[in-house]
C-alpha positions in Angstrom: 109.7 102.2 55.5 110.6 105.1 57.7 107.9 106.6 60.4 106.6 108.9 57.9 106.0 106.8 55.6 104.3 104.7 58.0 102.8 107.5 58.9 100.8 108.4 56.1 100.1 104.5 55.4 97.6 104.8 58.2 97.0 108.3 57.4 95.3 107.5 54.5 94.3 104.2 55.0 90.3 104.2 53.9 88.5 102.0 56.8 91.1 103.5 59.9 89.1 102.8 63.0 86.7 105.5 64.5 88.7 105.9 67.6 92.4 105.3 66.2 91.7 108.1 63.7 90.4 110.8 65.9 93.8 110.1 68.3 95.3 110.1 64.7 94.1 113.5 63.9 94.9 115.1 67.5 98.7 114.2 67.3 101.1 117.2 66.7 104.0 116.6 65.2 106.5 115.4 67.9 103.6 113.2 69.0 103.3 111.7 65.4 107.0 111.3 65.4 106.7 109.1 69.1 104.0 107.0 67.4 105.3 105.8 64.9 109.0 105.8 64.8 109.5 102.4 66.5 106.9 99.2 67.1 105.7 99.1 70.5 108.3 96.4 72.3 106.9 93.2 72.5 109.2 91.8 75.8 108.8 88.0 77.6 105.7 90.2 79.5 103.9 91.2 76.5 103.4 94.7 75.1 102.5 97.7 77.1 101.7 101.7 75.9 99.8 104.5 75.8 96.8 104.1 73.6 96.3 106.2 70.4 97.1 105.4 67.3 100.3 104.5 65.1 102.5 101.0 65.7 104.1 102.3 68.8 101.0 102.6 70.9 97.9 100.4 72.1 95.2 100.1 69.8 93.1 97.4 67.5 96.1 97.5 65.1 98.6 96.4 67.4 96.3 93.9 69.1 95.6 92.5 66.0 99.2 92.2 65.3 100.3 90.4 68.6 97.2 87.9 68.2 98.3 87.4 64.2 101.5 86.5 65.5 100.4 84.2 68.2 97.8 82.5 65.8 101.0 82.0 63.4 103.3 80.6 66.0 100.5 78.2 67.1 100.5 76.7 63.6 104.2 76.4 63.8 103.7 73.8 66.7 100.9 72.3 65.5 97.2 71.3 64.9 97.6 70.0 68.5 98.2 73.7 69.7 95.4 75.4 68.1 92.8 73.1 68.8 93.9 73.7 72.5 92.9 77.2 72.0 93.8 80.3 74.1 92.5 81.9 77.4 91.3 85.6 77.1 90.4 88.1 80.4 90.7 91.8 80.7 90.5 94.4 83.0 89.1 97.6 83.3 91.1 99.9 81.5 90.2 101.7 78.2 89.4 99.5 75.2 90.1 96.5 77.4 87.1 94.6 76.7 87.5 96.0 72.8 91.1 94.5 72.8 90.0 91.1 74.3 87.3 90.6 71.7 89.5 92.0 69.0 92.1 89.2 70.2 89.7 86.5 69.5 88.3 87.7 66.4 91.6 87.2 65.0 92.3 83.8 66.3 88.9 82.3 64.7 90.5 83.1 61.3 93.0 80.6 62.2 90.4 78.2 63.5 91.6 78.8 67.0 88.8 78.6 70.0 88.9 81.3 72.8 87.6 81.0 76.1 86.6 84.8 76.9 85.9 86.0 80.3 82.4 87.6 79.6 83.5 90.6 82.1 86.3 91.5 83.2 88.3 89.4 85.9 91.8 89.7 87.7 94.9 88.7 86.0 95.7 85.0 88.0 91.9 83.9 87.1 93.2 84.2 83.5 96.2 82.2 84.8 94.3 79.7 86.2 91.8 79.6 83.0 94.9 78.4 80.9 95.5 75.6 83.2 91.6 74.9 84.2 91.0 74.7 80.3 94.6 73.3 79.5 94.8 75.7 76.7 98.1 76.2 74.6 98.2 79.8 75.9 96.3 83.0 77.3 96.3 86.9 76.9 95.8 89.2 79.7 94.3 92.8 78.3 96.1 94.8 81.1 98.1 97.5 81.6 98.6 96.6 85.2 99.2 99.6 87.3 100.5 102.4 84.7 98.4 105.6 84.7 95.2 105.5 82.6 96.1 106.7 79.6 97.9 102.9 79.1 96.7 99.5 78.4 98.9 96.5 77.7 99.0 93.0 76.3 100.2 89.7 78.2 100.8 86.6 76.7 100.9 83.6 78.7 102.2 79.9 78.0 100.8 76.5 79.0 101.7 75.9 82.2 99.7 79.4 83.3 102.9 81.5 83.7 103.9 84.4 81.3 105.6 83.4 78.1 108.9 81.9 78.6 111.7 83.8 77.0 112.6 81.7 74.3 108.6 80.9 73.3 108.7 84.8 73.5 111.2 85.4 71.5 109.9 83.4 68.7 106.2 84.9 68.9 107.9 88.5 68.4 109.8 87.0 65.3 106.1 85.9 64.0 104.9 89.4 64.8 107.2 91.4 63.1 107.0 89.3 60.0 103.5 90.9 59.6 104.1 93.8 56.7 100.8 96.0 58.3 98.5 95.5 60.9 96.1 97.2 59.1 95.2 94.5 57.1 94.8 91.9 59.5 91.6 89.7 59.1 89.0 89.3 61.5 86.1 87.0 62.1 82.7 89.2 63.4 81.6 87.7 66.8 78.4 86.2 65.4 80.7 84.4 63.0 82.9 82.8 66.0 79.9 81.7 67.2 78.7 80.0 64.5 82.0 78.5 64.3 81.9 77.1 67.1 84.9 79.7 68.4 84.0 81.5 71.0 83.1 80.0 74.5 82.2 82.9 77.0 83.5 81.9 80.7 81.6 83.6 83.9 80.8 82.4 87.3 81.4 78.9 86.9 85.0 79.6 85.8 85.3 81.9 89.2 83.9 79.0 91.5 86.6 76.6 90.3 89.1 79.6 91.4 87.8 80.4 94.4 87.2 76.7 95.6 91.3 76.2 94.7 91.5 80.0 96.9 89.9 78.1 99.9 93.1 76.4 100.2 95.1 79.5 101.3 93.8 79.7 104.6 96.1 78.1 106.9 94.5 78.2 110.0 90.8 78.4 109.7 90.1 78.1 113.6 92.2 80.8 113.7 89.6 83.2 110.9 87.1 81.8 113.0 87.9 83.2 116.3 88.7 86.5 114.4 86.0 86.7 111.7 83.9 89.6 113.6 87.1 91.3 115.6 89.2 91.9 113.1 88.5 95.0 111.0 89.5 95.3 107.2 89.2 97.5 104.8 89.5 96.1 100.8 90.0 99.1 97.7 90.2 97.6 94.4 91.4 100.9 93.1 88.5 100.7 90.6 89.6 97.8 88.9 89.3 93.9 88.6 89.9 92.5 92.3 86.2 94.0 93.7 84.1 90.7 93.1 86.9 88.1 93.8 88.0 89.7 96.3 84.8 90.1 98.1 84.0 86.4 97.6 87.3 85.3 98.9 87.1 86.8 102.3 83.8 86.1 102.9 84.1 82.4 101.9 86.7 82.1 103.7 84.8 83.5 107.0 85.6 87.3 107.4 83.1 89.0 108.2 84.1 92.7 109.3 85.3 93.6 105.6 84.7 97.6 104.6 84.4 97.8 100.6 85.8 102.0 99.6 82.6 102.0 97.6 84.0 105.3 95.7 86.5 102.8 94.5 84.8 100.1 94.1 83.2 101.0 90.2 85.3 99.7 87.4 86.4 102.9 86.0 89.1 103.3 83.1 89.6 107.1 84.3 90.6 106.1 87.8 88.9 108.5 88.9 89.6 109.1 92.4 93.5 108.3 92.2 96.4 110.0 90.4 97.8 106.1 90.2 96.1 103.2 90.5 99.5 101.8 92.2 99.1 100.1 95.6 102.5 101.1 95.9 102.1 104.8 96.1 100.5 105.8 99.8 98.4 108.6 97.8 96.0 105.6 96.6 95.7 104.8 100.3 93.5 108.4 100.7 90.0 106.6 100.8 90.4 104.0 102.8 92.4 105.8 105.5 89.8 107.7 105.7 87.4 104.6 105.7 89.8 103.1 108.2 89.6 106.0 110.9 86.0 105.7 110.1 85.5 102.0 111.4 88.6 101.7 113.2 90.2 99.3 110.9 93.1 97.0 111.9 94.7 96.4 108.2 93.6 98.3 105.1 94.2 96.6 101.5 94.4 97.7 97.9 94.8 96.0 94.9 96.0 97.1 91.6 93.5 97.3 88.5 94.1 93.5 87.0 94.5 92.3 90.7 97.9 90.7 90.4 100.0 93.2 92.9 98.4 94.1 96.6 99.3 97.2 99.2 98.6 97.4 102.7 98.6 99.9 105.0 98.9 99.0 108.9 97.2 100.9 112.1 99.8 102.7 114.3 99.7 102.9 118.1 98.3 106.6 117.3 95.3 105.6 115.4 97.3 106.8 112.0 98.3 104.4 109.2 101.1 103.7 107.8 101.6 102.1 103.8 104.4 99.2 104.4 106.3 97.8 101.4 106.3 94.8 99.1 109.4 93.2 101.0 107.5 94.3 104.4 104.1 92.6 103.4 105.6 89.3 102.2 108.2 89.4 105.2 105.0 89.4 107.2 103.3 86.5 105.3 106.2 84.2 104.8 107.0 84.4 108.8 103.8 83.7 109.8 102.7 81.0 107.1 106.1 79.2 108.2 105.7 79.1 111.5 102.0 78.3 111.2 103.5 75.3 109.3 105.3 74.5 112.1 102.7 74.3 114.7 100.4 72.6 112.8 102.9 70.0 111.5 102.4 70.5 107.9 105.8 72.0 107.1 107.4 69.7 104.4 111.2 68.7 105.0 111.9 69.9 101.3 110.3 73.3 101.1 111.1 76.0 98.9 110.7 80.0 98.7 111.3 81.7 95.6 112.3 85.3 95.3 113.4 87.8 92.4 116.8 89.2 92.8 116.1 92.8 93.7 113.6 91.8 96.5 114.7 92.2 100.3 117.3 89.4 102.1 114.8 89.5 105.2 112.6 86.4 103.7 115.8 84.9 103.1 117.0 85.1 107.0 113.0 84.1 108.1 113.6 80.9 105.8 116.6 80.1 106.9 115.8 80.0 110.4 113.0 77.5 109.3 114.6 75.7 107.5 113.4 76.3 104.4 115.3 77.0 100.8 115.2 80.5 99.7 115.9 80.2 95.8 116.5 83.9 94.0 115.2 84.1 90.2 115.5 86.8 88.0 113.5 90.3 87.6 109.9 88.6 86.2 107.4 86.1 87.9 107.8 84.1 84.7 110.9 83.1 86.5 109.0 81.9 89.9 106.7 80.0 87.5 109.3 78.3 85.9 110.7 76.8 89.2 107.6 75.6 90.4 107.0 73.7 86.8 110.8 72.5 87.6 109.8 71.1 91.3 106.5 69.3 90.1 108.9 67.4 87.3 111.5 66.8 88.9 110.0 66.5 92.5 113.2 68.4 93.9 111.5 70.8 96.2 107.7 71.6 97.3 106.7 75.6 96.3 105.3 77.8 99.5 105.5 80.8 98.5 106.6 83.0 96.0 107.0 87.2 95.8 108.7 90.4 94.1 109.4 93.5 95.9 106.6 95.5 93.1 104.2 94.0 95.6 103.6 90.3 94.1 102.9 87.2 96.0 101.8 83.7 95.2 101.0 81.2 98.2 98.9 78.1 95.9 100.3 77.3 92.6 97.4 76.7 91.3 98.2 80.0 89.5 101.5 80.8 87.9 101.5 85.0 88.5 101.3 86.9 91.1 97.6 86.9 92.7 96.6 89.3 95.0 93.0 87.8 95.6 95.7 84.8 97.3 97.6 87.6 99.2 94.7 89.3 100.0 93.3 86.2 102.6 96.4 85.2 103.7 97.1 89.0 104.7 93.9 89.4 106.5 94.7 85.9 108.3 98.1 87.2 109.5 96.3 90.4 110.7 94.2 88.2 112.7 96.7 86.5 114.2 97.9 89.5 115.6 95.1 91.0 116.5 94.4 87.9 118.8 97.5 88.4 120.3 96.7 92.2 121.1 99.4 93.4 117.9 98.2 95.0 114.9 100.4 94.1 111.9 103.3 96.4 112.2 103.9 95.2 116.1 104.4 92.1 114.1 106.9 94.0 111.9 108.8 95.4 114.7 109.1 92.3 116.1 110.7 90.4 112.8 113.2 93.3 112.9 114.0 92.9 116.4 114.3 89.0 115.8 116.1 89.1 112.1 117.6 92.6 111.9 116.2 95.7 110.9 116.9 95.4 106.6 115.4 98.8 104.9 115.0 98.9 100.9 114.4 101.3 98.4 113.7 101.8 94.8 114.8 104.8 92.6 113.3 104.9 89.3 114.1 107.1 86.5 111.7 107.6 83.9 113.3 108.7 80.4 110.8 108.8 78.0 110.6 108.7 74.1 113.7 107.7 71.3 116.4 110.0 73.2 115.2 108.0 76.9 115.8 104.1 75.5 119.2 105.3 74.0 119.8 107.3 77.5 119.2 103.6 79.3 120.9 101.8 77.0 124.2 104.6 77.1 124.0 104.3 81.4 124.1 100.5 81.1 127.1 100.1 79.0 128.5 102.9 81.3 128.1 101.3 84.8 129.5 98.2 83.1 132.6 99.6 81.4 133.6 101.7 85.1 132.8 98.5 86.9 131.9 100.6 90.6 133.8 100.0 93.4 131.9 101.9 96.5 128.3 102.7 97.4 127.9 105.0 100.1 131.2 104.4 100.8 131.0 101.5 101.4 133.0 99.0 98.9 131.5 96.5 96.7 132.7 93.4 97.3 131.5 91.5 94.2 129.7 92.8 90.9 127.4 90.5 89.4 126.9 91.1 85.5 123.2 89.3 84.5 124.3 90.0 80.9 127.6 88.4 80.8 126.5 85.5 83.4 129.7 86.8 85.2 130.4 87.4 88.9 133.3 89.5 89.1 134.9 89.6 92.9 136.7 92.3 94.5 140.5 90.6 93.8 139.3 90.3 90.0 138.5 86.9 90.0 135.5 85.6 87.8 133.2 83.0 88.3 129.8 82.0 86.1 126.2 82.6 87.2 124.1 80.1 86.5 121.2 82.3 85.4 119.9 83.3 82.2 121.0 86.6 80.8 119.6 89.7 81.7 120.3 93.1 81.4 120.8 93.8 85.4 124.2 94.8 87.2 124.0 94.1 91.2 126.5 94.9 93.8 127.2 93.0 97.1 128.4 95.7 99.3 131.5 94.3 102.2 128.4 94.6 105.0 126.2 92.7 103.2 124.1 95.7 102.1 123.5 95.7 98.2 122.6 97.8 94.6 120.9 96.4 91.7 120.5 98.4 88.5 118.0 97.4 85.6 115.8 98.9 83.1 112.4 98.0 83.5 110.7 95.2 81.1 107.3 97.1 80.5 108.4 100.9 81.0 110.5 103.3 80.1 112.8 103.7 83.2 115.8 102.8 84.7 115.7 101.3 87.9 118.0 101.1 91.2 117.0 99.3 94.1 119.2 99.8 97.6 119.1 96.9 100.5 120.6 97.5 104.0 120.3 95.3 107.0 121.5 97.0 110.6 121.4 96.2 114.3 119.2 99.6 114.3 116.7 100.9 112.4 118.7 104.2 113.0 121.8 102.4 111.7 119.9 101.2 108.3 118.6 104.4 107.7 122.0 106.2 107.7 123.0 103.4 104.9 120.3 103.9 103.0 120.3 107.5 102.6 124.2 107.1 102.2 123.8 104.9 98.9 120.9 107.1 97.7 123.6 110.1 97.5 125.8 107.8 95.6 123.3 107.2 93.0 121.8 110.4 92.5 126.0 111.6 92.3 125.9 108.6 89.8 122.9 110.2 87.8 123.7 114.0 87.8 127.6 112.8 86.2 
């Protein structure tokens, strides 16, 4: 059928839901046309959209249709996998707990047992729930931290990580072999319990977490010593992260910990940010002002489903400053190594693990402990997949794992990003250098000073709606087929092609990348600086992200805003 006709299927369909009809009836006509041209993409991360109604948005009807798919796949596998059962937590976004219940109403048809987090909880608890239950999968209600007019759907596989691509790939072929979603069957909740189907998780689910989070302190004479002097301040942007969070630190001995309490209220509106991003500095405006308040050394932010984690450090002045993804985990990975070191617990055959658009400092701090650095691809999936690969093969032993969007693992006891993890080891490395009379971004300074001052940046371009996914696709095809020789004016001196598992050097010579395929071009500039260019998994945007390394900061500063000319050159041809 074309959109119209899908259209007016749910137009007229006689039981539409309450809420997906008055979004229904509210549409105008371009809107109509945005809703329902195209099924919302189901990637290796799951699904994510705006809520309303028609098959390109968030709502019952799509849930219904990812968890139908699921339940199908399941079966395909076997008995085995359904009476494993499936994981289910949310967050506080619009519908979330809705979707979540929704999600395992459609799995009891199938005779398949969820274990529901009774509220909501931070995406790596449901992480850890697949493992602590040994489930054959989970989904995360989330939309992470898109605006609040979004919600989203992750799907994660056995082992705790998101879906593997090829497990993906063959859920999305059981999804789209569902004619309607509105049709789907459902089980009532009184019904899974009868069954036998529905097994509610609480606070005996979090204190098997947070007894695992206990091992992420590395030095705990250290917290000791520190507990009362060193100030923090914790925003959970109005989402997940509030209780955990809160538990974490305290169990783990802090005990000058400022909660935003304007912030602290789950709140689907978001209420007191324009993004719940811990990226943006904007969400920072509370608990600066908190911070100034009780003269805070560190002030931290998680995102609503409490997988990515900000920071903002105190300045000399008194004034804070919001340091980056690379920055934080630059500061973590030097200072968990080197505790290591002193402590005598570093293991000869230690491994980072890094996507390939994050920052080459971490690589340059593990190098100079000795320690692998071992890139992945854009997705934590990717990190989770080299930990299962160490633990089989007994290769390498996992310490630590980020992206540049502000993800970190330290335990991997969860396969995601988890900010409650970041969030003690952060306050720990504050409180190492507040015991040496340094606040957090002395402790910058002095890894630039040590390593070389590397900058980064990320551009993204949002083009929304049918004409934006055949704009991405069209710049894509053109960057390949041009084949760039110069950023900034400075030359590339090898282009490698994700896509076509190709290097391609500067005399024209090719050699293979032994990486799966992705859609992502990056360049590896003569100085060592470098571009990557991919469009995003779970939006619709286009990204480029920029890394320089200088003697100066001055020096790194000049290259960056050099390449940034280059691209937005690239962008207005």
């Amino acid at each position: 059928m074309n959109w119209e006709n899908v259209y007016h299927e749910w137009k007229n369909f006689e039981n539409l839901d309450k809420t997906v009809k008055e979004s229904l009836d509210n549409y105008t006509h371009k809107q109509i046309e945005d809703a329902f041209y195209e099924p919302l993409s189901f990637g290796t991360a799951g699904m994510r959209g705006q809520l309303g109604a028609g098959i390109n948005r968030m709502n019952i009807y799509t849930v219904r249709q990812a968890t139908k798919g699921l339940a199908l796949f399941m079966e395909s596998v076997g008995e085995e996998a359904k009476q494993k059962g499936v994981a289910i937590a949310y967050d506080s976004r619009h519908q979330s707990a809705e979707f979540a219940l929704e999600a395992a109403k459609v799995l009891g048809v199938h005779g398949i047992p969820s274990y529901l987090c009774q509220e909501l909880r931070p995406t790596p608890e449901l992480s850890f729930a697949v493992r602590h239950f040994q489930t054959f999968a989970g989904i995360m209600i989330t939309a992470s931290h898109n605006p609040a007019e979004y919600n989203g759907y992750k799907v994660y596989g056995s082992d705790g990580g998101q879906m593997p691509p090829q497990d993906a790939d063959a859920l999305t072929t059981f999804i789209r072999s569902i004619d309607s979603p509105l049709t789907i069957d459902v089980l009532t909740q009184t019904e899974l319990e009868e069954k036998g189907l529905l097994h509610l998780q609480g606070e005996q689910l979090d204190k098997a977490y947070l007894d695992l989070v206990k091992t992420v302190t590395v030095n705990p004479a250290l917290v000791k010593e520190m507990a009362k002097e060193m100030t923090l301040v914790f925003t959970p942007l109005h989402g997940a992260g509030k209780e955990l969070g809160e538990k974490a630190l305290k169990q783990a001995g802090f005990e000058s910990v400022y909660l935003v309490k304007e912030q602290a209220i789950p709140d689907g509106n978001f209420s007191t940010v324009a993004l719940p991003n811990p990226e943006d500095p904007k969400a920072f405006e509370y608990a600066i002002a908190l911070g100034k308040e009780t003269s805070a050394d560190v002030l931290i932010a998680t995102d609503p489903d409490a997988d990515r984690l900000g920071a903002a450090v105190k300045m000399s002045n008194g004034e804070y400053r919001v340091i980056t993804g690379n920055q934080i985990a630059s500061l973590m990975l030097d200072y968990l190594l080197n505790a290591h070191i002193q402590a005598g617990t570093l293991p000869k055959n230690g491994a980072v693990a890094k996507s390939i658009v994050s920052s080459e400092l971490p690589s340059k701090i593990a190098a100079h402990y000795q320690v692998e650095m071992v890139n992945v691809l854009t997705g934590f999936k990717f990190i989770a997949d080299k930990i299962k690969q160490y633990e089989s093969d007994l290769s390498k032993t996992f310490l630590f794992g980020f992206e540049e969007s502000y993800g970190y693992l330290v335990k991997p006891f969860v396969r995601d990003k988890d900010a409650i993890q970041a969030l003690v080891l952060l306050a720990e490395v504050a409180a190492y250098y507040k015991k040496k009379g340094q606040t957090l971004y002395d402790g910058l300074q002095a890894i630039y000073e040590k390593y070389g001052y590397f900058l980064e940046e990320t551009i993204s371009v949002t083009l929304s709606g049918i004409e934006g996914v055949a704009k991405i696709q069209s710049l894509m095809a053109k960057f390949r087929k041009e084949q760039l020789k110069t950023f900034g004016q400075i030359d590339v001196s090898m282009t490698q092609d994700f896509k076509n598992s190709k290097s391609i050097h500067q005399n024209g010579q090719e050699t293979s990348l032994d990486m799966p395929s992705a859609d992502v071009l990056k360049y590896i500039l003569q100085d060592g600086s470098w571009v990557a260019i991919r469009p995003s998994g779970t939006e619709p945007k286009i990204k480029f992200y920029i890394g320089v390394c200088a003697t100066t900061q001055e020096e790194a500063q000049e290259k960056l805003r050099a390449i940034q000319v280059s691209i937005d050159e690239l962008l207005e041809a």
